[in-house]
Structures are given as C-alpha cells and as structure tokens.
mmCIF file as gemmi writes it, N, C-alpha and C atoms, coordinates in Angstrom:
data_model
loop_
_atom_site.group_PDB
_atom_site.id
_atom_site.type_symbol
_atom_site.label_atom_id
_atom_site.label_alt_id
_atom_site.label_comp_id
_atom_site.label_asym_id
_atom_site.label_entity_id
_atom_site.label_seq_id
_atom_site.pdbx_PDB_ins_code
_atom_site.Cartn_x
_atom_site.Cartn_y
_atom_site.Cartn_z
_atom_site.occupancy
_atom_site.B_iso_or_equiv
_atom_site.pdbx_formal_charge
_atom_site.auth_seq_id
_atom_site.auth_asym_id
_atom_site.pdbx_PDB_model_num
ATOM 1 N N . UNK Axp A 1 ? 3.155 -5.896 3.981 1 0 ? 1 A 1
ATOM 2 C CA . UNK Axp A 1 ? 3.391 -4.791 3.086 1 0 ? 1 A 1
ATOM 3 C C . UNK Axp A 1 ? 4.654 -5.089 2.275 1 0 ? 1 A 1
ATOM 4 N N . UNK Axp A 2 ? 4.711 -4.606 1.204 1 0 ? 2 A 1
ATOM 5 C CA . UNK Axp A 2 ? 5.505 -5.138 0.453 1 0 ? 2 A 1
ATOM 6 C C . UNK Axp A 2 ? 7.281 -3.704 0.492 1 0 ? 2 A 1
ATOM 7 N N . UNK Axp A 3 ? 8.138 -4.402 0.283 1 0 ? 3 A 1
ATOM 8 C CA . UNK Axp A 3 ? 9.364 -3.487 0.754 1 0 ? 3 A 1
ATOM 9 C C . UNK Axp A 3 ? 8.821 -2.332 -0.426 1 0 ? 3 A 1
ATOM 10 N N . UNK Axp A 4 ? 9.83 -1.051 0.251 1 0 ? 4 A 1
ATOM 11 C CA . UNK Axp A 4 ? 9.936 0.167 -0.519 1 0 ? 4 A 1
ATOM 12 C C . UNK Axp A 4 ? 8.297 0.803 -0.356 1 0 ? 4 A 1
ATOM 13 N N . UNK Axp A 5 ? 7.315 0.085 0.386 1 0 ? 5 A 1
ATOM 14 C CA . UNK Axp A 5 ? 5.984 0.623 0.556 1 0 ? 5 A 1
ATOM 15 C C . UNK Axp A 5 ? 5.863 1.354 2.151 1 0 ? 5 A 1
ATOM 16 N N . UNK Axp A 6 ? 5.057 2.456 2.408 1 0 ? 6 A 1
ATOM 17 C CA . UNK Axp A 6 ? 5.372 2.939 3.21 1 0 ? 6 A 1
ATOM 18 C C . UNK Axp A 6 ? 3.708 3.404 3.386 1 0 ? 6 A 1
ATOM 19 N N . UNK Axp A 7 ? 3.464 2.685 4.959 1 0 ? 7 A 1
ATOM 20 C CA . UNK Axp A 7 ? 1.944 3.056 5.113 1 0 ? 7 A 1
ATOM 21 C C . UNK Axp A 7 ? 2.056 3.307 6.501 1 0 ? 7 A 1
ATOM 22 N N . UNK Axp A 8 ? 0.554 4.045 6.728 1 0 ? 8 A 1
ATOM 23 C CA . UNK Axp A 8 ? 0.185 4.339 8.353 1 0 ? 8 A 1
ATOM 24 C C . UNK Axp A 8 ? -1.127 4.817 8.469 1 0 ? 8 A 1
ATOM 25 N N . UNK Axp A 9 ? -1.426 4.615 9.425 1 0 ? 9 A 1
ATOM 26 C CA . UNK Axp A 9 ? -2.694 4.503 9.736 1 0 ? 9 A 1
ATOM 27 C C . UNK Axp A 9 ? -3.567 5.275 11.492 1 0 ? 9 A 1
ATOM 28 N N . UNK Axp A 10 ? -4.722 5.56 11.013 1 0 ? 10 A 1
ATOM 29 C CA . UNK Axp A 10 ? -5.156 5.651 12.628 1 0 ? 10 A 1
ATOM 30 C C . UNK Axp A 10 ? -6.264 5.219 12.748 1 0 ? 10 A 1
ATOM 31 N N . UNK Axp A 11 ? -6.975 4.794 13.744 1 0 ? 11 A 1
ATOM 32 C CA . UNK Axp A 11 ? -7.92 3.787 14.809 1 0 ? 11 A 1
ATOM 33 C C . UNK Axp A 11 ? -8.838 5.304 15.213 1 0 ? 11 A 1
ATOM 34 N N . UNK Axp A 12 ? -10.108 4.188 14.377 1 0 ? 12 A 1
ATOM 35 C CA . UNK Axp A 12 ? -11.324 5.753 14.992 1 0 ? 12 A 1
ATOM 36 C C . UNK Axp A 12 ? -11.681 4.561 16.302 1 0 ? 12 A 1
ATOM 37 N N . UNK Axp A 13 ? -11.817 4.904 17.219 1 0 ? 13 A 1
ATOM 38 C CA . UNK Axp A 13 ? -12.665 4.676 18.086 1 0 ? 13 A 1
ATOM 39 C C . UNK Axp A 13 ? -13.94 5.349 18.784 1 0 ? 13 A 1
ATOM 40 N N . UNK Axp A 14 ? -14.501 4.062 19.455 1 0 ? 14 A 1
ATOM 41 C CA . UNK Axp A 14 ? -15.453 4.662 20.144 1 0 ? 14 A 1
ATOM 42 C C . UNK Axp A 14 ? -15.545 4.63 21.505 1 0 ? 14 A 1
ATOM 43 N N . UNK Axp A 15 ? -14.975 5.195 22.46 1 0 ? 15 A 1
ATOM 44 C CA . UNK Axp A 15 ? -14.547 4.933 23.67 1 0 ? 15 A 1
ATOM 45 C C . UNK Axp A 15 ? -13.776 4.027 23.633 1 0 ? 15 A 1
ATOM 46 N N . UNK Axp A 16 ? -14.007 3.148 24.266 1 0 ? 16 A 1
ATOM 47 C CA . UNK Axp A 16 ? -11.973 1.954 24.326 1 0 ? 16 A 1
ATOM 48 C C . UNK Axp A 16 ? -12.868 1.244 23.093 1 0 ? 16 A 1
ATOM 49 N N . UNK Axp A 17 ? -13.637 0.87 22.052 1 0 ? 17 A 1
ATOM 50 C CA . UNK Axp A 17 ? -13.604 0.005 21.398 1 0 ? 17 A 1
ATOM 51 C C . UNK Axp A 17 ? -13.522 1.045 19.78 1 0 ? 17 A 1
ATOM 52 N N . UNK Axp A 18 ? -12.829 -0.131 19.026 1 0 ? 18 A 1
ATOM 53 C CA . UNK Axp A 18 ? -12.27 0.347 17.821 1 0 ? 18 A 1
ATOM 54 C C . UNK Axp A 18 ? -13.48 -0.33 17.05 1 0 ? 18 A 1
ATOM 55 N N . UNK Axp A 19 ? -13.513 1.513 16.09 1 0 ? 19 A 1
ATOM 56 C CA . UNK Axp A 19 ? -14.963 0.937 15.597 1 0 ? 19 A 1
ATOM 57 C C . UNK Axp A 19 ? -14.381 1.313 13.682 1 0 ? 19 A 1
ATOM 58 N N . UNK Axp A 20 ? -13.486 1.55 13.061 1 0 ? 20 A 1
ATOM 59 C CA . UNK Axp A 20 ? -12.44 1.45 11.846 1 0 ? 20 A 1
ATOM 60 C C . UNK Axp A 20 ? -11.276 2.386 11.774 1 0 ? 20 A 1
ATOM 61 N N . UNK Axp A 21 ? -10.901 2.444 10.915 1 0 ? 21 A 1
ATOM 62 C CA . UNK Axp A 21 ? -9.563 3.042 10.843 1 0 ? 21 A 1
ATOM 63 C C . UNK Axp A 21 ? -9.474 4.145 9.533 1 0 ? 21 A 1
ATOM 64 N N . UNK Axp A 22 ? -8.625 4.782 9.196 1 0 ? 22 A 1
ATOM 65 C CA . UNK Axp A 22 ? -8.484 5.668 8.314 1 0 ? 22 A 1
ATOM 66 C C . UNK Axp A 22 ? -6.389 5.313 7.967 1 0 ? 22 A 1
ATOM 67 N N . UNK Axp A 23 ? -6.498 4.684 6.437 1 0 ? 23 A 1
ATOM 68 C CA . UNK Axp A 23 ? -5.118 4.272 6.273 1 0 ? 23 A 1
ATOM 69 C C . UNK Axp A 23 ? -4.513 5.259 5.112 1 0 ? 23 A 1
ATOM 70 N N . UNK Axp A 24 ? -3.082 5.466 4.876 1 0 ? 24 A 1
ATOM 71 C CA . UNK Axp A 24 ? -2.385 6.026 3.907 1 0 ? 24 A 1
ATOM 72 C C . UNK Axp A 24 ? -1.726 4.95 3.559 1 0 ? 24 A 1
ATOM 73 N N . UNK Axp A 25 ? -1.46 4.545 2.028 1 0 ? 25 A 1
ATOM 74 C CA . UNK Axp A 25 ? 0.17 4.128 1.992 1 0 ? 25 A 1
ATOM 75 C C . UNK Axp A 25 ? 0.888 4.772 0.334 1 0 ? 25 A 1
ATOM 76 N N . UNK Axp A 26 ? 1.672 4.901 0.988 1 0 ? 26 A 1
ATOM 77 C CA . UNK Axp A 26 ? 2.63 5.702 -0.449 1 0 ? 26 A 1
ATOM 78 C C . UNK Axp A 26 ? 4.34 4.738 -0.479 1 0 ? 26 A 1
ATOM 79 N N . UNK Axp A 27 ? 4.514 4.792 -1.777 1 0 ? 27 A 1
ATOM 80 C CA . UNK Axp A 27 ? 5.895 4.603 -2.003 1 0 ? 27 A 1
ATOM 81 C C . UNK Axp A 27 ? 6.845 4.888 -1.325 1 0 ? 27 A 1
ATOM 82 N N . UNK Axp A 28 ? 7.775 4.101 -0.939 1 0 ? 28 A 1
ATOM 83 C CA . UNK Axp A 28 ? 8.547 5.169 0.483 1 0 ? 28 A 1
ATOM 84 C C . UNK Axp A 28 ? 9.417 6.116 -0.473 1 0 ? 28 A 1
ATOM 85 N N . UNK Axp A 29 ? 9.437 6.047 -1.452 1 0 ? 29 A 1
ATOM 86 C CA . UNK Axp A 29 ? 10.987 6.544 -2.378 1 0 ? 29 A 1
ATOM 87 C C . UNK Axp A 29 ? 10.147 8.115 -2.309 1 0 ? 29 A 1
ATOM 88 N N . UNK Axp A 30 ? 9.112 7.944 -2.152 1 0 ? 30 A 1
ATOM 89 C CA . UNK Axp A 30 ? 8.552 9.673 -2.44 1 0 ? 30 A 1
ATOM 90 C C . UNK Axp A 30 ? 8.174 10.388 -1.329 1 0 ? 30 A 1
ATOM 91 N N . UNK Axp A 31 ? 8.297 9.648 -0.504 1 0 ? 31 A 1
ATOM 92 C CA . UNK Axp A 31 ? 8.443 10.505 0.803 1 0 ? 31 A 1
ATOM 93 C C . UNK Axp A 31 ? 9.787 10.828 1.934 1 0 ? 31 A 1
ATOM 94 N N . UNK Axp A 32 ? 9.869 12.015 2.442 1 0 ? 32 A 1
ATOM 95 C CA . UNK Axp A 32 ? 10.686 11.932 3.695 1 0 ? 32 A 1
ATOM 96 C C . UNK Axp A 32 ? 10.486 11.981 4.788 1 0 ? 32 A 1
ATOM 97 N N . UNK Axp A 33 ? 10.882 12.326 5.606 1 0 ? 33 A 1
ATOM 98 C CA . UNK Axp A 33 ? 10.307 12.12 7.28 1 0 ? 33 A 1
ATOM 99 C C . UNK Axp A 33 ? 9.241 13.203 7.555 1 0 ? 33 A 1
ATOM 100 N N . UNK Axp A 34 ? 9.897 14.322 6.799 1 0 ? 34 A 1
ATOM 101 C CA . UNK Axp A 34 ? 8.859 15.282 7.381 1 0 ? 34 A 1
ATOM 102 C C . UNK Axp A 34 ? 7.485 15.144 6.895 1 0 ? 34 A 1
ATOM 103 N N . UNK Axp A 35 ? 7.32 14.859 5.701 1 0 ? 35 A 1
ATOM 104 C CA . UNK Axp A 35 ? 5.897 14.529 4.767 1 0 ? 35 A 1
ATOM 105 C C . UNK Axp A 35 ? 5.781 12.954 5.419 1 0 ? 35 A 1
ATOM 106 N N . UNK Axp A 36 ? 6.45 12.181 5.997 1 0 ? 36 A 1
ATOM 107 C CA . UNK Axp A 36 ? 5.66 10.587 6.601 1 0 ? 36 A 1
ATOM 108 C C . UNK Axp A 36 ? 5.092 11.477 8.433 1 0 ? 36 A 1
ATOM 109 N N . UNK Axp A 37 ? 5.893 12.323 8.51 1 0 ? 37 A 1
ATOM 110 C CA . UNK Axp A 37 ? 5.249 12.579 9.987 1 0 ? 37 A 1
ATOM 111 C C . UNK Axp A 37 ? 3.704 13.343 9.842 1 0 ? 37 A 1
ATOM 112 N N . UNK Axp A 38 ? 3.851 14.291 8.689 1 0 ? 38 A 1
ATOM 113 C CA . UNK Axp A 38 ? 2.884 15.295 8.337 1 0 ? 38 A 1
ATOM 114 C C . UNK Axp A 38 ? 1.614 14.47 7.946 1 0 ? 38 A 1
ATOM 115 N N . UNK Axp A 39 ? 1.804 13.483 7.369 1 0 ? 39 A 1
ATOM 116 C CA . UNK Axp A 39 ? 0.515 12.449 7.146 1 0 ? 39 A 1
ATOM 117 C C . UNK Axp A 39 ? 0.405 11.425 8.248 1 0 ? 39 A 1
ATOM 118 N N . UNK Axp A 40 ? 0.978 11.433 9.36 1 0 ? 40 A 1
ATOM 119 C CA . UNK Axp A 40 ? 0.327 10.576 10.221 1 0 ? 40 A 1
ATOM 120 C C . UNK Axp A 40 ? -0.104 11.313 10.931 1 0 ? 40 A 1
ATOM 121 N N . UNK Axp A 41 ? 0.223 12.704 10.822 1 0 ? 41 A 1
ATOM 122 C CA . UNK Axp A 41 ? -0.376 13.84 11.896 1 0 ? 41 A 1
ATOM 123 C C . UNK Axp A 41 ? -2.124 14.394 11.106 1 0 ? 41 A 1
ATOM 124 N N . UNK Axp A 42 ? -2.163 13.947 9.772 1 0 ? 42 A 1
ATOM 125 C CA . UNK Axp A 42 ? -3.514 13.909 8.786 1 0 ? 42 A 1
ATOM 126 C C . UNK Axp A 42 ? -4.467 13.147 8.847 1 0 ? 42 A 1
ATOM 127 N N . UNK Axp A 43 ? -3.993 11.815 9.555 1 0 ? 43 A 1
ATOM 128 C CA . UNK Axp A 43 ? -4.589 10.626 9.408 1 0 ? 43 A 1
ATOM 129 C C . UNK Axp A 43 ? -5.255 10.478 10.436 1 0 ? 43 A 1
ATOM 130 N N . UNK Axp A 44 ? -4.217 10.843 11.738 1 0 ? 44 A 1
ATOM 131 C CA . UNK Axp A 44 ? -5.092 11.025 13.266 1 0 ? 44 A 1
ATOM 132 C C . UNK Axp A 44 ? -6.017 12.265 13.366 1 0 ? 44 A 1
ATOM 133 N N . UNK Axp A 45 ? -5.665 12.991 12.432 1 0 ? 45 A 1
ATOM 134 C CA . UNK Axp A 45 ? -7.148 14.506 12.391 1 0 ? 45 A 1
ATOM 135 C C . UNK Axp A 45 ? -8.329 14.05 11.748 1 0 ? 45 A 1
ATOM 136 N N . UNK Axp A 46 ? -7.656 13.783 10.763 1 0 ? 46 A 1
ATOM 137 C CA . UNK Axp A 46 ? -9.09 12.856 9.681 1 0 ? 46 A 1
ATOM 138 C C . UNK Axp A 46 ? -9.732 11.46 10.891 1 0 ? 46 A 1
ATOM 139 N N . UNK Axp A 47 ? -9.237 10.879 11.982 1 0 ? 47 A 1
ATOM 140 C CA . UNK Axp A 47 ? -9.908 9.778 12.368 1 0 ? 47 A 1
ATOM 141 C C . UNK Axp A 47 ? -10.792 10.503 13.446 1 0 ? 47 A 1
ATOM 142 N N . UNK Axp A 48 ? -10.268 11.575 14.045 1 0 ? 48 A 1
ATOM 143 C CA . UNK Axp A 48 ? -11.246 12.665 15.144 1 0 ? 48 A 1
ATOM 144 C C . UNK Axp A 48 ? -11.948 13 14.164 1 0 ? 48 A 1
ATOM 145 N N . UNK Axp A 49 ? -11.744 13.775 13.185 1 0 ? 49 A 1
ATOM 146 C CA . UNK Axp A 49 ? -13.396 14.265 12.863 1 0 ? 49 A 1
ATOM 147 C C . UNK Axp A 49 ? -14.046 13.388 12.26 1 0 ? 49 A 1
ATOM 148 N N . UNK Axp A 50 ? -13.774 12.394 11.637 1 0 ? 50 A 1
ATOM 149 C CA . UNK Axp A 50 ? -14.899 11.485 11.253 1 0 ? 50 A 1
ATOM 150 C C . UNK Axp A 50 ? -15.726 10.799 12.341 1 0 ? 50 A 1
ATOM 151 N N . UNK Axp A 51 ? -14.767 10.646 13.86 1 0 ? 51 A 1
ATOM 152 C CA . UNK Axp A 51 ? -15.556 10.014 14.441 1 0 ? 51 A 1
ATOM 153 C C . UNK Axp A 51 ? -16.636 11.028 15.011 1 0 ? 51 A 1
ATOM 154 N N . UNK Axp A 52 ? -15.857 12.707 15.588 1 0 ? 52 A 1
ATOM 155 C CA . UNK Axp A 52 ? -17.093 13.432 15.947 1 0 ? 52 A 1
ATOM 156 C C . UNK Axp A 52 ? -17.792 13.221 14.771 1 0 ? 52 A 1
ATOM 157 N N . UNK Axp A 53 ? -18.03 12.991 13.426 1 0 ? 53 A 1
ATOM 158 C CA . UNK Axp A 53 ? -19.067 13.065 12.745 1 0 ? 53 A 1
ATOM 159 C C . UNK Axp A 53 ? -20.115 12.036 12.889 1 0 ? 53 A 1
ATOM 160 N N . UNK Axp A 54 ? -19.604 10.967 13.127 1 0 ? 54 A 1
ATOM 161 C CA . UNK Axp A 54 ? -20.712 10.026 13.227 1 0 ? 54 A 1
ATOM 162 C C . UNK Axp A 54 ? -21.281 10.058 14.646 1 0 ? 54 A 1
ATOM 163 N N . UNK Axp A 55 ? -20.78 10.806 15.762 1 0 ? 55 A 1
ATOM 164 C CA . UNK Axp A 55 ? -21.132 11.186 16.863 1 0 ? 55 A 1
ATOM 165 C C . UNK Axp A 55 ? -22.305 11.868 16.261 1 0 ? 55 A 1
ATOM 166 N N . UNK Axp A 56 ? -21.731 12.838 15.974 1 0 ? 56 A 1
ATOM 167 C CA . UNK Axp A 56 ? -23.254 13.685 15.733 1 0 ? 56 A 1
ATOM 168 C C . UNK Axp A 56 ? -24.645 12.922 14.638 1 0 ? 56 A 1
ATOM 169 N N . UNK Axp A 57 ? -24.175 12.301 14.21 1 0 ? 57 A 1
ATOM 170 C CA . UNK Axp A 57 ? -25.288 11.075 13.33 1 0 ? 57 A 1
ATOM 171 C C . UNK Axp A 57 ? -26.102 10.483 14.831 1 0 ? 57 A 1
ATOM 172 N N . UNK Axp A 58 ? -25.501 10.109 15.481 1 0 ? 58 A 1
ATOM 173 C CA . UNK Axp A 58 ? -26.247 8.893 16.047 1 0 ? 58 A 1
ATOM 174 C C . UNK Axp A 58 ? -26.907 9.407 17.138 1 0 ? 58 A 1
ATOM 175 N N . UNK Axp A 59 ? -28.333 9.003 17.529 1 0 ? 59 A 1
ATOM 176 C CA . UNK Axp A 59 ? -29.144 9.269 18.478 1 0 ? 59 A 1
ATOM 177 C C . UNK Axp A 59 ? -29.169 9.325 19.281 1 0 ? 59 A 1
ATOM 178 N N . UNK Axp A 60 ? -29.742 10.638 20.407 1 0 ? 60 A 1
ATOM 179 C CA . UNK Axp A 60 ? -29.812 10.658 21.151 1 0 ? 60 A 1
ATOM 180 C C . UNK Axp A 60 ? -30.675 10.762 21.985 1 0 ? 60 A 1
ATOM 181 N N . UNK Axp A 61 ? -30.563 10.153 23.355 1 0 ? 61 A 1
ATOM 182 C CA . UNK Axp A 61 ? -31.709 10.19 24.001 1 0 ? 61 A 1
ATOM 183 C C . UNK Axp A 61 ? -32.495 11.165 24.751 1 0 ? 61 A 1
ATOM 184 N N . UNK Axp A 62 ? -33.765 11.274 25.003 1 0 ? 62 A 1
ATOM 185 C CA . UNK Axp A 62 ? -34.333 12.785 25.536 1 0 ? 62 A 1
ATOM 186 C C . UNK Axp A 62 ? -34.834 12.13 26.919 1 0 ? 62 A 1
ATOM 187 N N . UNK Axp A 63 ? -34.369 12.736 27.33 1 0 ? 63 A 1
ATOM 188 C CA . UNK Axp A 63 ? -35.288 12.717 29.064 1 0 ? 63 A 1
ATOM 189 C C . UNK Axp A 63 ? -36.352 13.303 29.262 1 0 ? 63 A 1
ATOM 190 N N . UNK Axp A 64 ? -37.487 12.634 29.759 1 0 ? 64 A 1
ATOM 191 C CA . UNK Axp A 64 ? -38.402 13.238 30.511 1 0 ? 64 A 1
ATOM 192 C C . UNK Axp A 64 ? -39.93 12.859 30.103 1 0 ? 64 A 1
C-alpha cells in the first residue's frame, strides 16, 4: 500500500475456511480514528451479512 493510504478489510468465511473478503481503502489525510474504527466496524457487518446471504443461496438438503 502506498504511504498516506489507509485500508482495512474483513474475511467472509465459511466455517474455518476463507471463502473472500470485503475491503475499504481511503486516504489517511481524510480520516480519523473514530471514522477508521467506524469502517472496520462496517466492513466486519457487511462480511456477516453477505456471508448469511449466500448461506441462504446455497442448498439444502431434505431428509427422508
């Protein structure tokens, strides 16, 4: 990453295996701590519901 750049990221998984990620990066000059904490606290919400979303995409099996 290049200086004065300011990124972060979170890991969708699928049980212990990492199945992509969801990234931010912004200028660091335009952010402060509270807006870099507030988007990594965005990034890990946005990686839960995308993954329940594709949870609910994928098939399931019927018994019986």
């Amino acid at each position: 990453m290049d200086a004065g750049i300011w990124g972060a990221s979170a890991l969708l998984r699928d049980g212990s295996e990492a199945v992509g990620a969801i990234g931010v990066v912004k200028p660091l000059f335009r952010l402060d701590s509270d807006q870099r904490a507030e988007i990594i606290a965005l990034a890990r919400a946005a990686a839960t519901s995308v993954r329940a979303a594709l949870h609910r995409l994928e098939p399931h099996s019927e018994s019986g």
